[in-house]
Backbone as a printed PyTorch tensor [residue, N CA C, xyz], in Angstrom:
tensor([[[-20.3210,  99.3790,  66.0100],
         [-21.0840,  99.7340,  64.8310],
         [-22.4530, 100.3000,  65.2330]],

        [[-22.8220, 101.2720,  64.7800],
         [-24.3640, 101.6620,  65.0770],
         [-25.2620, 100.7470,  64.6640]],

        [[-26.4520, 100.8860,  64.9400],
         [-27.0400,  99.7210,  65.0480],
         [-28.0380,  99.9600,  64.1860]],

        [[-27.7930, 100.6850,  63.2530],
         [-29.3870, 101.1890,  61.6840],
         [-28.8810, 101.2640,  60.5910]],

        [[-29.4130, 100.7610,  59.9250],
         [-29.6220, 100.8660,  58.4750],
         [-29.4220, 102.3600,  57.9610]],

        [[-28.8540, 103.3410,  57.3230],
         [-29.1860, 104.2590,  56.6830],
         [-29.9400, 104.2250,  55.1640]],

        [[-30.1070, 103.2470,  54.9520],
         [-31.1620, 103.3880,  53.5300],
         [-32.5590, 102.3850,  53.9680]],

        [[-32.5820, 101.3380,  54.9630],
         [-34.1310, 101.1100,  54.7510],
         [-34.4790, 101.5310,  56.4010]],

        [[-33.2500, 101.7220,  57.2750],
         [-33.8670, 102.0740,  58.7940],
         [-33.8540, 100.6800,  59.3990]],

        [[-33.4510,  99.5590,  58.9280],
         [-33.2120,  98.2300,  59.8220],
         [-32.9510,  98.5390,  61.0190]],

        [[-32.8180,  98.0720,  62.1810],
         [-32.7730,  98.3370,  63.5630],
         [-32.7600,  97.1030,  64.1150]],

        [[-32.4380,  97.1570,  65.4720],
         [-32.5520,  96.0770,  66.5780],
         [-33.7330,  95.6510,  66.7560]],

        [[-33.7680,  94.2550,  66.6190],
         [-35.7340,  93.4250,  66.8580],
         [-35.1860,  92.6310,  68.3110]],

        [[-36.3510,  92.9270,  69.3260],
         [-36.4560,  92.1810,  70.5130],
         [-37.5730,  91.0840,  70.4720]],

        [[-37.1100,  90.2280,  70.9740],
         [-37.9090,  88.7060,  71.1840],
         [-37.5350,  88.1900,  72.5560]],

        [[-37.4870,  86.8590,  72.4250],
         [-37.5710,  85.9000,  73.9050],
         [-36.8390,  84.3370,  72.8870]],

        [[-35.8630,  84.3170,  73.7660],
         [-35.7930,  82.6570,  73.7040],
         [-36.5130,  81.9670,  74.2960]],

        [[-37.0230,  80.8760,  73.4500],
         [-38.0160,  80.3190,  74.5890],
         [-37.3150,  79.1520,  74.6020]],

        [[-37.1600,  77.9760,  75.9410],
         [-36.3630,  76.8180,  76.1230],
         [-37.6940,  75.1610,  75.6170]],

        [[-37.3390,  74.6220,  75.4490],
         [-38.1530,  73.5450,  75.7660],
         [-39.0170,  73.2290,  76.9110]],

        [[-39.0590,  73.8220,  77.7890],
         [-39.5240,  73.9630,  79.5850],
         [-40.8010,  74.9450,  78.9510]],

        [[-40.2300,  75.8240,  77.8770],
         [-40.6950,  77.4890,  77.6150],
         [-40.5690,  78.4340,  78.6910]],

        [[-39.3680,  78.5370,  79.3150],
         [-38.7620,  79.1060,  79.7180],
         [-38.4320,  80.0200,  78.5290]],

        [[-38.3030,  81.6830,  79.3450],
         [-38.2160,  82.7790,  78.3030],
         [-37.1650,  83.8800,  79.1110]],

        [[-36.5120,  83.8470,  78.0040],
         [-35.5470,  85.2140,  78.1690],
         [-35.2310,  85.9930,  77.0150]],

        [[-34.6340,  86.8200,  77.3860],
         [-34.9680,  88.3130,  76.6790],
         [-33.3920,  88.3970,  75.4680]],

        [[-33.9380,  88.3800,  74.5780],
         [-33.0710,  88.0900,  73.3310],
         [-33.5600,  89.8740,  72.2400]],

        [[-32.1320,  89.8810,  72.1500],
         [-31.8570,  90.9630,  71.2330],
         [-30.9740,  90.4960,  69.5120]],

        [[-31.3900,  90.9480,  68.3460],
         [-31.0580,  90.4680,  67.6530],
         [-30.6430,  91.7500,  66.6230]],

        [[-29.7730,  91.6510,  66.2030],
         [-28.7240,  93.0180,  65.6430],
         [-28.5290,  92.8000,  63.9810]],

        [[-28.7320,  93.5730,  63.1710],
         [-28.6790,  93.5440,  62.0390],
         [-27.1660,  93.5030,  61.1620]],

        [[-26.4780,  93.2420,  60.0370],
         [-25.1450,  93.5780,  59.9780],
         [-25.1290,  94.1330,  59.1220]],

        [[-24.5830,  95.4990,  59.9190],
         [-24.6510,  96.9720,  59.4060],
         [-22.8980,  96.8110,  59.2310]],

        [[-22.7240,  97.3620,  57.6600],
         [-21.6910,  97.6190,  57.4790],
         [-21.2470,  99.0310,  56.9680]],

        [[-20.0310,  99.7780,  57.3160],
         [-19.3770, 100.6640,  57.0070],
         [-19.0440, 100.9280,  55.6140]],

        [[-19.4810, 101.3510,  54.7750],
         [-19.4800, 101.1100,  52.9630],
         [-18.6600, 102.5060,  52.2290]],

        [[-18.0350, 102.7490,  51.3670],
         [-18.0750, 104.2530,  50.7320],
         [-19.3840, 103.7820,  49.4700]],

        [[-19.9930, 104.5780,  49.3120],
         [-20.7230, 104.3660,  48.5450],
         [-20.7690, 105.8450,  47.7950]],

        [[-21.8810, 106.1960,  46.4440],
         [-21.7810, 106.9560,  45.5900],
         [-23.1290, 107.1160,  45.6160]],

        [[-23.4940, 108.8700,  46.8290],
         [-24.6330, 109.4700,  46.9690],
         [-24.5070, 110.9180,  45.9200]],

        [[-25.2820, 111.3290,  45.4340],
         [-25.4790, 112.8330,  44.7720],
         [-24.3560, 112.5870,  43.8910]],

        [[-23.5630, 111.8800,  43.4090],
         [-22.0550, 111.9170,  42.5640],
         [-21.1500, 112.5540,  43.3380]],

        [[-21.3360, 112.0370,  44.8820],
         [-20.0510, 112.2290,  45.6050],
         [-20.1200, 110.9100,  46.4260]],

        [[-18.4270, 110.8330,  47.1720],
         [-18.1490, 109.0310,  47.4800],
         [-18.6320, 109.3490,  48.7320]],

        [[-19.1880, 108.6120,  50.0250],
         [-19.5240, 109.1510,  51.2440],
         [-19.4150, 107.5610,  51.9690]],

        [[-19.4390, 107.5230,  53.5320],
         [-19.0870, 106.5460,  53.8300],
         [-20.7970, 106.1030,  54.6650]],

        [[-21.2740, 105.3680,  54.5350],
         [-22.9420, 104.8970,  55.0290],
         [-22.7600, 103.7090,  55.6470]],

        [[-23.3700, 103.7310,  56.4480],
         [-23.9110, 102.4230,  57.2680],
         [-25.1410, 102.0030,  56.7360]],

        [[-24.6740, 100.6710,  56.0620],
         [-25.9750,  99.4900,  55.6640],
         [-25.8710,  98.5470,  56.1070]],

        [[-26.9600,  98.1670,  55.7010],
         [-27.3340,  96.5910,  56.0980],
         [-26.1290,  95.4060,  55.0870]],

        [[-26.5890,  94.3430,  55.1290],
         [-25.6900,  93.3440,  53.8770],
         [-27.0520,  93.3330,  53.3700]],

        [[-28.2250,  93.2710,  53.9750],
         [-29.3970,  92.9610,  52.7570],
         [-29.6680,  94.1770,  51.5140]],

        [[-29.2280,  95.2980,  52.1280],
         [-29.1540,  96.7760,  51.2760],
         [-28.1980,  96.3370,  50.3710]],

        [[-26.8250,  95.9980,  50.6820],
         [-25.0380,  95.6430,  49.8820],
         [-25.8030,  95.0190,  48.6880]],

        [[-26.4050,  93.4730,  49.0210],
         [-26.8570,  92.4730,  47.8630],
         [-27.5240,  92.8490,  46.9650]],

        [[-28.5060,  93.8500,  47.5800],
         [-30.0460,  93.9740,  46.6500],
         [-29.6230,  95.1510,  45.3330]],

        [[-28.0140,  95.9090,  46.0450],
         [-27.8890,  96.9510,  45.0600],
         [-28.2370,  98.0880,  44.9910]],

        [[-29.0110,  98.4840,  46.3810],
         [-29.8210,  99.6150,  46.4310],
         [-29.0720, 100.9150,  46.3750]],

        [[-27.5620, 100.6090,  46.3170],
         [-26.5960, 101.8380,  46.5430],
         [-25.5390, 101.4680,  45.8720]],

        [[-24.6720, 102.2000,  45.2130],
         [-23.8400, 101.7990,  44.1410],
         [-22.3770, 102.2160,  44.6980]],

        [[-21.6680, 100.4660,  45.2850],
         [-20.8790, 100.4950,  45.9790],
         [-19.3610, 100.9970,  44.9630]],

        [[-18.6710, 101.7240,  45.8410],
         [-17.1300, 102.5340,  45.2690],
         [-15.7750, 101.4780,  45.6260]],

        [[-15.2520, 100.9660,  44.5490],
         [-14.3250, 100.5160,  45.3250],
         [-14.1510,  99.2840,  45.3450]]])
C-alpha cells in the first residue's frame, strides 16, 4: 500500500522506542491507508485514504 493519504497527505511519522533502561531505537509508524472507490467530480475513482479520512466522511464512499 502506498504510504499517503490522498485527501489530508498523512504520511509515515518517525520516533524512537524508548526501553525502560531508555534505550532507543528507531521506530517507524504507518498510517492505514486504504484503497476506496470513492465519488470525485461525479465520477467513481479509486483513492488511497486514511480510515481517519473513511470515518470523518470527507469523501463520499461508492459502494
Amino acid at each position: 500500500m502506498p504510504g499517503k493519504c490522498e485527501i489530508c497527505g498523512k504520511s509515515v511519522q518517525f520516533g524512537c522506542n524508548v526501553s525502560h533502561a531508555h534505550n532507543k531505537t528507531k521506530k517507524m509508524w504507518h498510517p492505514n491507508i486504504q484503497r476506496v472507490r470513492v465519488l470525485v467530480n461525479g465520477q467513481h475513482r479509486k483513492v488511497n485514504i486514511c480510515t481517519g479520512c473513511l470515518r470523518s466522511e470527507k469523501v463520499s464512499k461508492v459502494g
